[in-house]
Structures are given as C-alpha cells and as structure tokens.
N, C-alpha and C positions, 0 to 999 in steps of 0.2 A: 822459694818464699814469695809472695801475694805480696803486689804492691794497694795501700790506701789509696783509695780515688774519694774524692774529696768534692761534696757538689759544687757547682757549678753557683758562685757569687754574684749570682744577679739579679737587680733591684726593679721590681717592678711598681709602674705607677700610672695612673691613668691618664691615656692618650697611646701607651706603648702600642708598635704596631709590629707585627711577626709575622713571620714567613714560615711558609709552609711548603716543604720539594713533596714532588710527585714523582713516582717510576716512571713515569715516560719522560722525563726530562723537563717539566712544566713545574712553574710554582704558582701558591696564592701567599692573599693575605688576608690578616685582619686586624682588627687593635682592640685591645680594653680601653670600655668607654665608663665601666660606673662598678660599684659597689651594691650588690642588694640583699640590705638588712633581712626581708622576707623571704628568701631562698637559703638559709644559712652563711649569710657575710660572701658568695661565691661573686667571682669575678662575670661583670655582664661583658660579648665580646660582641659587636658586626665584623661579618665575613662579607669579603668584595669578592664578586662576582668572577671578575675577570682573571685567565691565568696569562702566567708571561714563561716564553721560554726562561730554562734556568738560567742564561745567559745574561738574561737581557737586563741592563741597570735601569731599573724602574726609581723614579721620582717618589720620595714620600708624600708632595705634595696632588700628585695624579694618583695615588694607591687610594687616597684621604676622600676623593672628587669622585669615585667609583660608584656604581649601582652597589646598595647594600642588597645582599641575599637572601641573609639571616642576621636573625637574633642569639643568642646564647648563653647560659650558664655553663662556667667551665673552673677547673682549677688549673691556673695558667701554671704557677708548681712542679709540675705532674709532668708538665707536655714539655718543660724547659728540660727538667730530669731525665726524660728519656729521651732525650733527643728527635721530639718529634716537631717542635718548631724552636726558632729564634730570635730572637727581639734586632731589629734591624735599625730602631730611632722612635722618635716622639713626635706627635702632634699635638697642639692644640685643639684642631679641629675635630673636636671627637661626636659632630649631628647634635650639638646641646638641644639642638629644636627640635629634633622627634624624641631625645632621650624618655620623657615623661610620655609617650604616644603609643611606645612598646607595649603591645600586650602578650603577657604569659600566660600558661593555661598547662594545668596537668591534673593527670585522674589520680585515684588511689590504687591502690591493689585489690583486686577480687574479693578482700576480707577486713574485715576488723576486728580487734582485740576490745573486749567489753569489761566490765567488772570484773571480779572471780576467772580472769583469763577465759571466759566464753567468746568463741571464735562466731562471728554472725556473717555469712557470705554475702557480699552486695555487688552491683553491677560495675563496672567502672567507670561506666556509658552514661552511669544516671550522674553522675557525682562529680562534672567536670568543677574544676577550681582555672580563678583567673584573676590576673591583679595585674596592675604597673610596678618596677622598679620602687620599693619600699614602701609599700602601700599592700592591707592587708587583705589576703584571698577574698574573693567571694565565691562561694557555691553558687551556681546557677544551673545544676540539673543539669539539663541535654544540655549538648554545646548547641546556642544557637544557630541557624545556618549560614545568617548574615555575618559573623564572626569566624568560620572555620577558613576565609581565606586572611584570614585580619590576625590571628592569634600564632605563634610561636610555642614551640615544646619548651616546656620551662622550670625540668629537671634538670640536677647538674649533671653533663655528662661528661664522661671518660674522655681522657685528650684522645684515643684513636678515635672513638666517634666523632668527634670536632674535624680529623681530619679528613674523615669519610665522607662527613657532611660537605667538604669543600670540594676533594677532589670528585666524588662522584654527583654531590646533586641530593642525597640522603645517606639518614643512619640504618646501618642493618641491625642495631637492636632492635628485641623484642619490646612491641609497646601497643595496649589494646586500643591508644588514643588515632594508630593510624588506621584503623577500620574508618575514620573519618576525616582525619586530616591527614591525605593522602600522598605519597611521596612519589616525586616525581624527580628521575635523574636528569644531567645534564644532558644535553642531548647527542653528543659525540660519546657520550660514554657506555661499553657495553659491561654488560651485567649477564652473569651466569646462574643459575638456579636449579637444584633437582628437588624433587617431590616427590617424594615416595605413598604410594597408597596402596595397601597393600602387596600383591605380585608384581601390580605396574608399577614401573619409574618412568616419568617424564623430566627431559632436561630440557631447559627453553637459553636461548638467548635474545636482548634485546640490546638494543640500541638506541637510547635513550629512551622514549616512553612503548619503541615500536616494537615488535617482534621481527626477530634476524633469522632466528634458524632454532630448529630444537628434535628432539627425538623421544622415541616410546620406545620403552622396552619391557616386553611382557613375556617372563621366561625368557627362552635363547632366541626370542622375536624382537628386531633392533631397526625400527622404523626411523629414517632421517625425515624431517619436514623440512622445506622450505617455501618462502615466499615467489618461488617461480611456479607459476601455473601449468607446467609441463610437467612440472611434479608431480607423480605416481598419486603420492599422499595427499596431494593439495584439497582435494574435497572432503576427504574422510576427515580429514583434523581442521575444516575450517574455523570452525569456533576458536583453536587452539592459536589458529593466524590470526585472528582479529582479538585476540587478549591483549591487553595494556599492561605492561610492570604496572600501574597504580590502583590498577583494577584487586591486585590481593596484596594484603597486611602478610607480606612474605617473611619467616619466620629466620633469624641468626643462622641456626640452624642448616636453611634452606640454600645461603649462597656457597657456592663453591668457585673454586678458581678455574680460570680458561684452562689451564692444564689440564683438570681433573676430567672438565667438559671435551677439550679435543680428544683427549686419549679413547671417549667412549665414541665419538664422533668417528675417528678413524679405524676405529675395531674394523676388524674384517666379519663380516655378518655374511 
C-alpha cells in the first residue's frame, strides 16, 4: 500500500533566495526579486554568477552582493516541488535600483491564428516584443542591435531550464530568438552535441565557448578531431576547429551527454 506525499509547505515571498546543487558538487543561487503583471503574475528571479563548493556555508549577505547573471521568469512552485532547488532565507536587498532597468524581450511562434481560425505564418525575427516588469509590451520589429546585449529572454521557463541556465551558462530549449541573442556557456563548462545531416554525424565538444574535441562519422568512417596540430585531421576539418558553441542556435534535440559522446569517442574504428 502507497504512502501520501503531501507538498512541501512553503511560503514564498519576495526577497527569497535558493539554492541550486550541481552534479559535480558545486552550488548556485538566486532570489525572487518581483511580481510581473505582464508575463502572467510569474515570479521575476536574478541568478548570481558565482558557484560555491557544496560545502561551503555561503553568507546570505555575500550571495545578495554577487555579479547578477541573469534575469528570469520562472514558477518558483514547480522547482520547490521537484526538488530542484530550496529556499535557504530572505533578503531585503533584492537590486530595487535596477529592478525597473530589466529589459525583457520575446518573439511569437512562426504563426497566428486569425478570424475564422485562419492560420497566417509570420517571421518571428520581425516581431520581437520588449517591456519592463509590468509595463506593457512593445513591438519593435527587428530586435535592435544596440539592445540584443541589453535584453533577457522573457518567457516563463521551466524550473530545469532555470537550472541549466545557472549550472551551465545557457538554456538548451528551442527558441528562434537565439539565432540573435546568442548563448554563450560558462567557460569551464563542457557541452556535448551531435548533428546529424544526412549519412554524416558530427559530434563536437566544447568548453565553454571553444572547441575541445569532436568526430565525423560517415558510414563505418569515424574520424576523431582534435585541437592538436599533429592531428591527421587538423586541416581537413579546420573550419569545424575554429566554430564557436554560439556561432549555431543548437537545437534540444542536439545535446547529448558526455556518456553518449565517449562511448562513440572510444569505438574502436
């Protein structure tokens, strides 16, 4: 007989700040800082930069003094219920001085629904929207370019995206908004990827924005690359060496885990 698990009673309110573990033994944080009427009532959150061993008893009042990273809409709910973070205490100090400074910015979906249910396809690229914390959208077409380092994604997203966002550096959801606002990992963190086009697969890895190592495989042909110049391969795939993670809008889909990637790695070819 199934015992009731019964949620977890706790009260959130703004200032909270939470903790976030990472697999390798590292944590972050962040705190809700506001309320925004214009995103559906969802919780706005900054994320601090900095991780700390999971050990290590970090100061609410030094978590609070951190370089902020990000902005975010989130349902704090969601992430408490699943146990993907925890409320650890309250500030005051929740940045009131940038609070109103945040700018948000999201596109639509590839389509709209018209009168009579007629479906009209539009760009998403043309149609960026952008607003402060309760203050109401504006269209303004192309995102301007003086804004795409100024603006925050400013859809609500899912608590594992929120934790993706910290531990690694960016979200691997799909979103045609990073064809321009580009995501860029932390820089100790490596990131695995395959690509399938057609016959060929390519798997890359990088480490933070650089390229680490990666392979082609075309049919029972299993080319390793790497950034040593003694490497076989190093000229034929140089393009593939000087790619950036931020150079492509890499697709959910596309990342896979360092397991999946060694195991093709050590094949015997």
């Amino acid at each position: 007989m199934g015992t009731n698990t019964k949620p977890k009673r706790i009260v959130t309110k703004i200032g909270d700040i939470f903790c976030v573990e990472f697999p390798d033994n590292t944590k972050g944080y962040f705190q809700y800082i506001a309320k925004d009427m214009t995103q559906l009532n969802s919780s706005v959150i900054r994320a601090f930069y900095t991780h700390y061993p999971i050990d290590e008893d970090v100061k609410i009042e030094d978590v609070v003094k951190d370089k902020v990273d990000f902005y975010a809409h989130t349902i704090l709910r969601a992430g408490i219920d699943f146990d993907n973070w925890y409320k650890i205490g309250n500030s005051s100090d929740i940045g009131e001085e940038n609070i109103q400074n945040i700018l948000f910015t999201t596109v639509p979906f590839d389509f709209t629904i018209l009168s009579n249910n007629i479906i009209q396809k539009i760009n998403p690229l043309d149609n960026w929207e952008i607003w402060h914390i309760g203050q109401d959208m504006i269209n303004v077409g192309s995102l301007p370019v003086s804004l795409i380092d100024k603006v925050y994604q400013g859809d609500v997203i899912a608590f594992h995206q929120i934790v993706n966002r910290i531990e690694l550096g960016y979200y691997t959801n799909n979103n045609p908004m990073n064809e321009v606002i580009k995501r860029y990992p932390r820089p100790e963190v490596l990131s695995y990827l395959k690509r399938v086009d057609g016959d060929k697969i390519t798997y890359i890895c990088f480490k933070g924005n650089d390229f680490e190592r990666g392979m082609v495989m075309e049919g029972d042909s299993l080319v390793r690359i790497s950034v040593d110049e003694d490497n076989p391969a190093y000229n034929a795939y140089e393009e593939l060496l000087n790619g950036k993670f931020s150079d492509t809008n890499w697709k959910y889909r596309e990342f896979i885990t360092e397991e999946e990637f060694n195991q093709v790695w050590n094949a015997v070819n």
